[in-house]
C-alpha positions in Angstrom: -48.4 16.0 -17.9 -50.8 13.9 -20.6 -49.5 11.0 -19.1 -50.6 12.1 -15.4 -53.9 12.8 -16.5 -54.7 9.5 -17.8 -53.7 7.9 -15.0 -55.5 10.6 -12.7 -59.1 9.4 -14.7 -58.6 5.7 -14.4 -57.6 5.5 -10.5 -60.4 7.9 -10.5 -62.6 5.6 -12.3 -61.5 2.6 -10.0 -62.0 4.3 -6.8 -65.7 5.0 -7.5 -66.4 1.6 -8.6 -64.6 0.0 -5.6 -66.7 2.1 -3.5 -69.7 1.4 -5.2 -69.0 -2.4 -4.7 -68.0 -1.8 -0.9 -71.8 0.1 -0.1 -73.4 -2.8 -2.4 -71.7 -4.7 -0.5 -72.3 -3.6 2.9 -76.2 -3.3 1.8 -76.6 -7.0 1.1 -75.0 -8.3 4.0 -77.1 -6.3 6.4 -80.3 -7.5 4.9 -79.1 -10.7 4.9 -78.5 -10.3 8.5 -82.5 -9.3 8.9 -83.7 -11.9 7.1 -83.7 -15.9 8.2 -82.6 -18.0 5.9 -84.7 -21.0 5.0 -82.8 -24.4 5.3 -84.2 -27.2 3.1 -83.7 -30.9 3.6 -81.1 -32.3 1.7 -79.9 -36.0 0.8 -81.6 -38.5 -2.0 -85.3 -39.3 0.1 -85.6 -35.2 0.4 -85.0 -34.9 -3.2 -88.0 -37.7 -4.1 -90.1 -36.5 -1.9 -90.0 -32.8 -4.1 -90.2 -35.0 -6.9 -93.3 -37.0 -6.3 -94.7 -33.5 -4.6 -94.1 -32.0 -8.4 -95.7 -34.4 -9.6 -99.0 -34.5 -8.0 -99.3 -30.3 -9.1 -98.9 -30.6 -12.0 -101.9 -30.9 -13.9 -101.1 -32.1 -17.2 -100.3 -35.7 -15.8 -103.3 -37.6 -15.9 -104.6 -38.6 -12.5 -104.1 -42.6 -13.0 -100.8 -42.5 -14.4 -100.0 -40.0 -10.7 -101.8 -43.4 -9.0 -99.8 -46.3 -10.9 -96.4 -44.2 -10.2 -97.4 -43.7 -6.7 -97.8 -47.6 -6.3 -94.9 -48.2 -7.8 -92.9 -45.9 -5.5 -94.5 -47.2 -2.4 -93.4 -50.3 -3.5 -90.0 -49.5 -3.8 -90.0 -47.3 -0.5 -91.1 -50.6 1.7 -88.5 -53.0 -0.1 -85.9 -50.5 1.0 -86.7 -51.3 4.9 -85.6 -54.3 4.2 -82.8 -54.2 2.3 -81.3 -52.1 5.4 -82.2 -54.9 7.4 -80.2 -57.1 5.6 -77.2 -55.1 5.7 -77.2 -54.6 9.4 -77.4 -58.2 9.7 -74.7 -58.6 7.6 -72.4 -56.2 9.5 -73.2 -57.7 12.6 -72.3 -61.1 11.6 -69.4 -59.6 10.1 -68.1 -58.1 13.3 -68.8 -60.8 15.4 -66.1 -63.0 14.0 
């Protein structure tokens, strides 16, 4: 019978917490079902453009070093143009024959 009551207390124990996970649970997915969630852009130009935008708050960068960096990336931003360019008129030329 010592036997039986162990067992007794820990499907006991397990029941409660499975039920407790089942209402927590059930809680979260119905406020995530109220709220909307926010999407952010993904991809490499997305994740620059946070960076630069981190950049420019924080205050402990002095204000020309945030002006030569920003030349520096407009310069790279218009050479990328084109570069894409270039490619296209490569794979043109590449399918044409």
């Amino acid at each position: 019978m010592e036997n039986n009551i162990d067992l007794v207390v820990l499907t006991s124990v397990v029941v409660i917490l499975f039920i407790i996970f089942i209402i927590a649970t059930i809680k979260e997915l119905s406020k995530m079902s109220s709220e909307e969630l926010a999407k952010k852009e993904g991809g490499p130009r997305a994740d620059m453009i946070r960076y630069i935008g981190a950049l420019f708050t924080d205050d402990s960068i002095e204000p020309g070093k945030k002006i030569t960096f920003l030349n520096a990336v407009k310069a790279m931003i218009d050479d990328i143009p084109e570069e894409e360019d270039m490619n296209r008129k490569n794979k043109d030329q590449d399918a044409s024959q």
